[in-house]
TORMARBA-133804 format. One record per residue (C-alpha): residue number from 1; chain; x, y, z. Coordinates in pm, 1 decimal, m for minus. Layout:
N
+-----+---+----------+----------+----------+
:   k : c :       c1 :       c2 :       c3 :
+-----+---+----------+----------+----------+
: NUM : A :        X :        Y :        Z :
...
+-----+---+----------+----------+----------+
***
This chain:
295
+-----+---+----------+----------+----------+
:   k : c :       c1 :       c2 :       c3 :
+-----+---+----------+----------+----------+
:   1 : A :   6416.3 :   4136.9 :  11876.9 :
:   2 : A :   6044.7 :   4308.3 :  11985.8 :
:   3 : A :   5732.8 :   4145.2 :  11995.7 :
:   4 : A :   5409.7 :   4262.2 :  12022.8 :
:   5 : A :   5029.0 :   4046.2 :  12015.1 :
:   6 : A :   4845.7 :   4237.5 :  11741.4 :
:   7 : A :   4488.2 :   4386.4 :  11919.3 :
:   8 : A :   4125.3 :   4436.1 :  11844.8 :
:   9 : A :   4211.2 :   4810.3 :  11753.2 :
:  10 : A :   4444.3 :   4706.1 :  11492.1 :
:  11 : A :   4245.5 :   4421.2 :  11328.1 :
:  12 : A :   4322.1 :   4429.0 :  10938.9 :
:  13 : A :   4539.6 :   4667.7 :  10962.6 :
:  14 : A :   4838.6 :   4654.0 :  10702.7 :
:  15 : A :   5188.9 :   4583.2 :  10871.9 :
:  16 : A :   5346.5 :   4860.7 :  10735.0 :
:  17 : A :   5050.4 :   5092.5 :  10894.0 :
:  18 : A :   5139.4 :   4892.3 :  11218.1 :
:  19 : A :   5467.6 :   4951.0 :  11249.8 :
:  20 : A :   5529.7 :   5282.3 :  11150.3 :
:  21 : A :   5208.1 :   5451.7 :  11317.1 :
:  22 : A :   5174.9 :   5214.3 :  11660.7 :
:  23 : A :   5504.4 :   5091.4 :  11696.7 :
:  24 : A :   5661.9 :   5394.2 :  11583.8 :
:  25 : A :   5916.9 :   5226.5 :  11373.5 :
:  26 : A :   6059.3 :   5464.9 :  11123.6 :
:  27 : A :   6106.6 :   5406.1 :  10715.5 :
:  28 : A :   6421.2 :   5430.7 :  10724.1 :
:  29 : A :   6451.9 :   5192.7 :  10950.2 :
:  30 : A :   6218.0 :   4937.2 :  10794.4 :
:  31 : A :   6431.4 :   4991.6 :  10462.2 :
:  32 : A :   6756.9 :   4890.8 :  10705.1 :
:  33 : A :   6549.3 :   4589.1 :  10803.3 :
:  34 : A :   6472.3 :   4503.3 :  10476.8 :
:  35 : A :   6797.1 :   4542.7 :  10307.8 :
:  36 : A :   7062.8 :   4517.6 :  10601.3 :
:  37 : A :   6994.8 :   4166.0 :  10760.9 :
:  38 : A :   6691.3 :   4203.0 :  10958.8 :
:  39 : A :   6353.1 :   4051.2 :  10942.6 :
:  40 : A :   5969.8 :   4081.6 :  10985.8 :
:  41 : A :   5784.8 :   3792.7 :  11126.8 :
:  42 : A :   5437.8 :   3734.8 :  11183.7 :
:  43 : A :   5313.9 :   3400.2 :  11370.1 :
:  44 : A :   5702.4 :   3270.9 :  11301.2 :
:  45 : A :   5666.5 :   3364.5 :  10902.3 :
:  46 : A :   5877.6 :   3624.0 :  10745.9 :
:  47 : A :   5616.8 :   3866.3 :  10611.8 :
:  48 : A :   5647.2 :   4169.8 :  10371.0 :
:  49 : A :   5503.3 :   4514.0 :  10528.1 :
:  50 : A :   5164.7 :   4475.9 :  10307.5 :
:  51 : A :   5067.8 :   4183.1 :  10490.1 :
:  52 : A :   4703.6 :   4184.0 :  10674.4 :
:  53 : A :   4723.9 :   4167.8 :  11017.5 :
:  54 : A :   4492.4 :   3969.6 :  11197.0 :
:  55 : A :   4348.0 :   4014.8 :  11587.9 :
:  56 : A :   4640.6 :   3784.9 :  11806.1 :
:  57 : A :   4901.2 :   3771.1 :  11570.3 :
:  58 : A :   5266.9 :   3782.0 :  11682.3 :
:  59 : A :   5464.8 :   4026.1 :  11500.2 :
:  60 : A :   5826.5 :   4021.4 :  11527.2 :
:  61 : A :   6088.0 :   4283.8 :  11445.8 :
:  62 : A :   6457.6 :   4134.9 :  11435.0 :
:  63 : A :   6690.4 :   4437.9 :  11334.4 :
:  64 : A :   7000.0 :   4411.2 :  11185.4 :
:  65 : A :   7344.1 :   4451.3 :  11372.7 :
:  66 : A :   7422.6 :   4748.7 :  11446.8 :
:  67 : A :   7776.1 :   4951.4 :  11308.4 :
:  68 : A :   7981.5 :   5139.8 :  11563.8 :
:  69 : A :   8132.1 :   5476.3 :  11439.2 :
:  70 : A :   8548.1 :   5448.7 :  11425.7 :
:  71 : A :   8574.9 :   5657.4 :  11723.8 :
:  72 : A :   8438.1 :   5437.0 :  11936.1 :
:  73 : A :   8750.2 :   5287.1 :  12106.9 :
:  74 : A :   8658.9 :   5097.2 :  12381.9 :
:  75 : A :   8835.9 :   5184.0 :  12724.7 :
:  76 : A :   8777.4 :   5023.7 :  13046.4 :
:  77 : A :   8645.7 :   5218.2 :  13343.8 :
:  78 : A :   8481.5 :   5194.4 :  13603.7 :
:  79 : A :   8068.8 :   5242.6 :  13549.3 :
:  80 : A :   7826.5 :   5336.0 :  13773.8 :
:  81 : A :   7514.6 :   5142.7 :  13662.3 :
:  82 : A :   7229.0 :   5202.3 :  13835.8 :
:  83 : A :   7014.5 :   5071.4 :  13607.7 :
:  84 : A :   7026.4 :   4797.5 :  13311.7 :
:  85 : A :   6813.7 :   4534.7 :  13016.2 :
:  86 : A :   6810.4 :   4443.7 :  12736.3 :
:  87 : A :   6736.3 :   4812.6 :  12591.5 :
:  88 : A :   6823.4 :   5172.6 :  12852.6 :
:  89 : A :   7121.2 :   5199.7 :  13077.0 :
:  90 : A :   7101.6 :   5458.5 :  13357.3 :
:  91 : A :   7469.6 :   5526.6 :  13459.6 :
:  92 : A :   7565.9 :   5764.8 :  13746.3 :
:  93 : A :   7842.9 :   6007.0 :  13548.7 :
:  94 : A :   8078.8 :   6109.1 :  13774.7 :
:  95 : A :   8196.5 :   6531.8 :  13738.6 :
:  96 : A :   8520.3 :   6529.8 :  13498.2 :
:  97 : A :   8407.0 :   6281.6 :  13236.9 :
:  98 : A :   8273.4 :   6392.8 :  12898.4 :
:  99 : A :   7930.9 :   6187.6 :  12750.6 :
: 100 : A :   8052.3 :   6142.5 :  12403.2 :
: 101 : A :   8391.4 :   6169.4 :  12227.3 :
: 102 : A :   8493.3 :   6523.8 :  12068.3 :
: 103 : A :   8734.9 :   6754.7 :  11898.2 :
: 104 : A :   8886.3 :   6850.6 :  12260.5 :
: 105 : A :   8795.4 :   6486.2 :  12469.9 :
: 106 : A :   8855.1 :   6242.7 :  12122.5 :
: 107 : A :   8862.7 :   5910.3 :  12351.2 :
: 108 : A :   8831.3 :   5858.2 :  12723.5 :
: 109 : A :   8441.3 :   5980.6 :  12749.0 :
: 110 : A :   8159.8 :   5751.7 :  12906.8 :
: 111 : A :   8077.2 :   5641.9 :  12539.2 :
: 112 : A :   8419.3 :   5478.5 :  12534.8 :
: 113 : A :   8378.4 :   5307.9 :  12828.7 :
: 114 : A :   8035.7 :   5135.5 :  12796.9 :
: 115 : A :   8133.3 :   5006.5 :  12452.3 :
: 116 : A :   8433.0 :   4815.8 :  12681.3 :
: 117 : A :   8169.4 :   4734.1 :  12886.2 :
: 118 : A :   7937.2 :   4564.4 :  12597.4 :
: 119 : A :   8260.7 :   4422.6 :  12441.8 :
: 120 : A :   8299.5 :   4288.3 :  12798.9 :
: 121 : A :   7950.1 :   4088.5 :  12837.1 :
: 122 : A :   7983.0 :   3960.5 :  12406.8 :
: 123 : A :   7679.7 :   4269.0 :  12417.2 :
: 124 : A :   7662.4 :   4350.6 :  11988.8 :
: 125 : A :   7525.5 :   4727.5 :  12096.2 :
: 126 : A :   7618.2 :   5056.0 :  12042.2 :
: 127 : A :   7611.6 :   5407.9 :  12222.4 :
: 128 : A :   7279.9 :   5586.1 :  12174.9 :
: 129 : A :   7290.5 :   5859.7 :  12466.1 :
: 130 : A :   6929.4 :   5995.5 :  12519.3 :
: 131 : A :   7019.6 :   6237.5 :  12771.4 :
: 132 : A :   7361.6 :   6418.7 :  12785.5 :
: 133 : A :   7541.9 :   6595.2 :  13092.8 :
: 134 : A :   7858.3 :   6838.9 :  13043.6 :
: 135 : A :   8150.8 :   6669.6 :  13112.7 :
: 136 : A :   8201.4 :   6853.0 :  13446.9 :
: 137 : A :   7821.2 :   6806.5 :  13555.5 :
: 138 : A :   7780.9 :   6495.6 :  13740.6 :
: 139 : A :   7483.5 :   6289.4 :  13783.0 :
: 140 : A :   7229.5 :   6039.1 :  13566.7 :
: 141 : A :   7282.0 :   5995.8 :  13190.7 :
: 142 : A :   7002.8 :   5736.7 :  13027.4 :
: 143 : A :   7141.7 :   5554.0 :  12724.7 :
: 144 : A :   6944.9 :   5386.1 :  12430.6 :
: 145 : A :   7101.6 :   5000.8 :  12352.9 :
: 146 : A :   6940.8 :   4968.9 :  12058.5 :
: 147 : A :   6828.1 :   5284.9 :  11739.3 :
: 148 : A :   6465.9 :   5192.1 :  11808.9 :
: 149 : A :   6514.1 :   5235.4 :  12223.0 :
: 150 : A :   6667.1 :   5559.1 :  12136.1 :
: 151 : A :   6373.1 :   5680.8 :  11855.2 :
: 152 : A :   6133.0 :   5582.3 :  12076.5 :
: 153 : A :   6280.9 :   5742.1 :  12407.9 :
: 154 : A :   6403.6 :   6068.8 :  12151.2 :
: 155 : A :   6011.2 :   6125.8 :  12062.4 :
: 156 : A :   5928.8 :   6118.7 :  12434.1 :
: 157 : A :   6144.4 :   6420.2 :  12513.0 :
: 158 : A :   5993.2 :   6583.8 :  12219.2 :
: 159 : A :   5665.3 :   6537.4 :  12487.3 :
: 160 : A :   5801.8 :   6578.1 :  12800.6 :
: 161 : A :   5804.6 :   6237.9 :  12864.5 :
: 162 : A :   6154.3 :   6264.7 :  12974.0 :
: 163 : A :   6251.5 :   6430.1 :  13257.8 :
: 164 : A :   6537.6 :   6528.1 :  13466.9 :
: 165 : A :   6576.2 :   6746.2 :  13786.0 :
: 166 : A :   6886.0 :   6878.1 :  13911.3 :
: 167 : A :   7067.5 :   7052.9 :  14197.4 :
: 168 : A :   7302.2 :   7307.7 :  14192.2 :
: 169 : A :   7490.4 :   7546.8 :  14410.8 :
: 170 : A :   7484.2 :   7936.8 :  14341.3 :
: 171 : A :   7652.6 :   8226.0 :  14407.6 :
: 172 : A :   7439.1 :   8507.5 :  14653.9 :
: 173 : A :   7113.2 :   8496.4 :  14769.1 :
: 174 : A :   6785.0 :   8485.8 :  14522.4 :
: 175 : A :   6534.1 :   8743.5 :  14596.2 :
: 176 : A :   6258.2 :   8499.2 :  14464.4 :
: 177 : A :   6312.7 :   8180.5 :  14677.4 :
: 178 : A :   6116.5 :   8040.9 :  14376.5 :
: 179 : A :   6060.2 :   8132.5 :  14027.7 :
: 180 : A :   6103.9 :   8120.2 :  13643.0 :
: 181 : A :   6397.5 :   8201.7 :  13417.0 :
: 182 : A :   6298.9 :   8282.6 :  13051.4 :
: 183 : A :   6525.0 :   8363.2 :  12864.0 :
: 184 : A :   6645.1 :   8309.5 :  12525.1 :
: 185 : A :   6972.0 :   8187.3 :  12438.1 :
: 186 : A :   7199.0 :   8151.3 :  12149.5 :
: 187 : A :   7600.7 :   8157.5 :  12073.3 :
: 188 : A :   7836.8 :   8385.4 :  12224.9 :
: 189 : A :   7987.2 :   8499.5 :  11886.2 :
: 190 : A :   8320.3 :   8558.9 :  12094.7 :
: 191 : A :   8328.7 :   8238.8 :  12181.3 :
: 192 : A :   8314.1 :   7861.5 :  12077.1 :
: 193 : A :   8225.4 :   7657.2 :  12375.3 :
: 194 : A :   8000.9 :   7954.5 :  12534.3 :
: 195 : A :   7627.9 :   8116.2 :  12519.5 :
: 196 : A :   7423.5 :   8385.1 :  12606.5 :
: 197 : A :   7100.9 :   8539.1 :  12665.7 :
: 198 : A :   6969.6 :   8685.7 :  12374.6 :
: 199 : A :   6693.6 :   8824.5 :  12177.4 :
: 200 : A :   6776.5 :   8619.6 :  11882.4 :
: 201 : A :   6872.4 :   8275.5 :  12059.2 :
: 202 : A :   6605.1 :   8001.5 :  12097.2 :
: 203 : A :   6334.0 :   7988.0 :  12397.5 :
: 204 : A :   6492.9 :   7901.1 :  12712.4 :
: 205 : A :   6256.6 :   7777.1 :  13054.6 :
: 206 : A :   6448.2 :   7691.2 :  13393.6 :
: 207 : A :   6195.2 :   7612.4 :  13696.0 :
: 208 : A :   6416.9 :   7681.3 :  14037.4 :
: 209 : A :   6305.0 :   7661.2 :  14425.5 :
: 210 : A :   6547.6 :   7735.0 :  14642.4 :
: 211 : A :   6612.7 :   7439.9 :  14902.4 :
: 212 : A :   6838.3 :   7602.6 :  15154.8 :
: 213 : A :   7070.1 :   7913.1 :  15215.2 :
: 214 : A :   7400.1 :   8011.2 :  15373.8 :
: 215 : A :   7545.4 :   8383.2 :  15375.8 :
: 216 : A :   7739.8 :   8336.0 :  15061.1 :
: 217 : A :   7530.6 :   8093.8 :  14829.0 :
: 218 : A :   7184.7 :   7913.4 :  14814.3 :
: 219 : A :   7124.2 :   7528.2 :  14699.7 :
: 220 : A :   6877.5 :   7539.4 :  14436.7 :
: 221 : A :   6655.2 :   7223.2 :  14290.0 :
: 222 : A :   6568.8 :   7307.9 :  13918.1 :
: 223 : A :   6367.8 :   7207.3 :  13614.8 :
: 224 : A :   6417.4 :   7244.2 :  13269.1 :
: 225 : A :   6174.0 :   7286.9 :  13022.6 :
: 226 : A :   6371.0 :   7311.6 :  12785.7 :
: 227 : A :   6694.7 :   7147.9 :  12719.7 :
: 228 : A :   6938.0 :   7410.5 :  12533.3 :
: 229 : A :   7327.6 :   7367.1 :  12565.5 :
: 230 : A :   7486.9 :   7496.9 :  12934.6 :
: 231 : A :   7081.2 :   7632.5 :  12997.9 :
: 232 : A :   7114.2 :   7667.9 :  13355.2 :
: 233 : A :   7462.1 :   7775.7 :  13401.8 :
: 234 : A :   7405.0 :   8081.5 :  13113.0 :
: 235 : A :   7072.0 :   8153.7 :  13293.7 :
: 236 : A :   7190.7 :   8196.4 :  13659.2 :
: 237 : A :   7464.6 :   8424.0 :  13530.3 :
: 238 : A :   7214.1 :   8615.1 :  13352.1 :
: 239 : A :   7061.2 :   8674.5 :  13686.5 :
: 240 : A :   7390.9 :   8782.9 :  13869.5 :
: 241 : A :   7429.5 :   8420.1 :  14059.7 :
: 242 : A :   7661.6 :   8177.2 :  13851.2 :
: 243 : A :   7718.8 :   7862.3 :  13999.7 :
: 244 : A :   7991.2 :   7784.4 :  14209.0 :
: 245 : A :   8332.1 :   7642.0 :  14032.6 :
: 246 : A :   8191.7 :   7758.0 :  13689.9 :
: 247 : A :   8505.7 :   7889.6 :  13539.8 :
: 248 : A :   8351.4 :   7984.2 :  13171.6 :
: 249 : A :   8057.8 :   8163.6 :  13305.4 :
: 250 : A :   8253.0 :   8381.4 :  13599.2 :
: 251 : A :   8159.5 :   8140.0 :  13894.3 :
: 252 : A :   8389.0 :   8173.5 :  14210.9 :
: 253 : A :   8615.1 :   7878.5 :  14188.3 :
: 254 : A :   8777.2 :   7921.7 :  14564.1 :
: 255 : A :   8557.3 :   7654.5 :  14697.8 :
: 256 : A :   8520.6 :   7369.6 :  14413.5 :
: 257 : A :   8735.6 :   7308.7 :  14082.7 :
: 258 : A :   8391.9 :   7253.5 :  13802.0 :
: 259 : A :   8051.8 :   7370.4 :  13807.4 :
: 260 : A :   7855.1 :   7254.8 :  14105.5 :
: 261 : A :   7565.3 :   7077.4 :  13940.9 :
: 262 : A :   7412.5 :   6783.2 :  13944.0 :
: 263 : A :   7151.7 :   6566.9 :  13751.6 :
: 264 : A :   6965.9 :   6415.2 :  14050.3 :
: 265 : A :   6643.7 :   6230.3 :  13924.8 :
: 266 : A :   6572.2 :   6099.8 :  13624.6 :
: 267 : A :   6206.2 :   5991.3 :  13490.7 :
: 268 : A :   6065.1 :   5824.3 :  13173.0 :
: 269 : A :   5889.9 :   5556.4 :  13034.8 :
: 270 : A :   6063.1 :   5229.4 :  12922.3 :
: 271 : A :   6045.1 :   5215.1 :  12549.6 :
: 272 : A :   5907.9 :   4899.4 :  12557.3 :
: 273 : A :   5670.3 :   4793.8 :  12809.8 :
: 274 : A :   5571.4 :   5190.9 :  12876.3 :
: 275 : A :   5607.1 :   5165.6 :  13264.9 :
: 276 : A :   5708.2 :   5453.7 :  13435.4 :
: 277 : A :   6075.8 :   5461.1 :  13561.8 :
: 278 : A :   6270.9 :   5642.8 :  13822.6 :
: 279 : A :   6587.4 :   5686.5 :  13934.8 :
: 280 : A :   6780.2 :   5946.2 :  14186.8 :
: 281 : A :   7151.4 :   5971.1 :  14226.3 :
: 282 : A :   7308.4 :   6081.0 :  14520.3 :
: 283 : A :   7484.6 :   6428.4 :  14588.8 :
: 284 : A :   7869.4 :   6364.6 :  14517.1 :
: 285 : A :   8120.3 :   6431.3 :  14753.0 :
: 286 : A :   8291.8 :   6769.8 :  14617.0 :
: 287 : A :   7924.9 :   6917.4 :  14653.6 :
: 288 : A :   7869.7 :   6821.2 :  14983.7 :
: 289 : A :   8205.4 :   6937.6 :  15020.6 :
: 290 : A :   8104.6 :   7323.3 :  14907.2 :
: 291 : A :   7810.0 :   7315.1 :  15065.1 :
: 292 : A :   7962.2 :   7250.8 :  15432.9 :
: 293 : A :   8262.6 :   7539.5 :  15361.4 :
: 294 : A :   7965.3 :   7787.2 :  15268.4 :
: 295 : A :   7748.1 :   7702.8 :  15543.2 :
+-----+---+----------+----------+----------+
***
């Protein structure tokens, strides 16, 4: 359920108006309210969207229960949950774990184990994963409880009101101690799982500043721009530095067994009450690990 006081600005304004332009509700999902077991309320009445809305009414959106897809098998696991209401988890993903099930990781993913976890707590939800992590990338993954958390969190990336910083460990050391990577990228046609820099792939932006050196690797902080599949491991191997433990884009894999990355800090606004939220993860052990053999 979401409720909101109607304001001055939106004095005799039609409901339908209301939600779909302020509250950013979508028509397809007031048709699901409408036909699916939801309801629209205004001061405790069950309204149609062409009512007149009024300076202090109450609207109320109740939508209707939510289906899980078949392959969502729940599986207990342990969860690292930094962070948790009635609408966004933020979950610490550990390396090794894939986001979401798939043709080669069909069950034990993270999705699997947070619907154990709702099925746990009598929680009716499903997954809605606003940002996603590789499966051997560790670090913060922020997940939508409800369609309109997620729709409302998914426009905010669309603005950059979503935003994640990461860490990674590369091979060599980078001329430019800090810079811009832009490059596009797009399929390797030789391949299924991996891409490339190319001419005809889609824009590609990676901020870097390098954080601290050895004689065989730097520790870089990075930014993304924008958010295209395996973007920073395909654009440090473009470069001539893959990351260390990255097996499908030539990385040295003496020191650490998966790509040494890692989603630090994670910052957005709360789909609801709009207040700005933070979170920072720490550096896992295998890291710290590779970072004390290179040193």
């Amino acid at each position: 359920m979401y409720k909101w006081f109607v304001d001055e600005e939106d004095d005799q304004t039609v409901l339908r108006e209301y939600l779909l332009n302020k509250r950013h509700i979508s028509r397809r999902a007031l048709t699901s309210i409408k036909y699916s077991g939801g309801k629209i309320l205004v001061n405790n009445e069950e309204e149609n969207v062409r009512f007149t809305l009024s300076k202090g009414d109450l609207v109320e959106i109740i939508f209707p229960p939510e289906k899980r897809s078949s392959w969502m098998t729940p599986i207990e696991m342990p969860l690292s949950i930094l962070y948790e209401d009635d609408h966004v988890l933020v979950i610490d993903k550990p390396a090794g774990l894939a986001t979401i099930p798939s043709r080669h990781h069909p069950t034990h993913t993270l999705a699997n184990g947070i619907i154990h976890y709702y099925n746990e707590r009598g929680l009716p939800y499903t997954v809605h994963i606003v940002t996603r992590l590789d499966r051997d990338t560790s670090g913060l993954v922020l997940i939508a409880k409800q369609r309109y958390s997620h729709a409302i969190l998914f426009k905010d990336q669309q603005t950059d009101g979503v935003k994640r910083e990461y860490c990674a460990i590369i091979e060599g050391i980078l001329h430019e101690k800090k810079g811009v990577i832009d490059a596009p990228i797009a399929r390797d046609t030789d391949s299924i799982l991996k891409r490339k820099v190319s001419d005809y792939g889609q824009q590609a932006i990676t901020k870097y500043m390098v954080r601290e050196e050895s004689p065989h690797g730097s520790f870089v902080d990075i930014e993304l721009e924008t958010g295209r599949t395996h973007q920073i491991r395909v654009h440090f191997k473009s470069i001539g530095h893959p990351l260390f433990g990255d097996s499908l884009y030539d990385g040295n894999m003496n020191y650490i067994n998966r790509q040494a990355l890692h989603c630090k800090s994670l910052t957005f606004f709360h789909p609801t009450t709009r207040k700005e939220m933070h979170f920072e993860a720490d550096l896992p052990e295998d890291m710290h690990i590779l970072w004390n053999n290179l040193r």
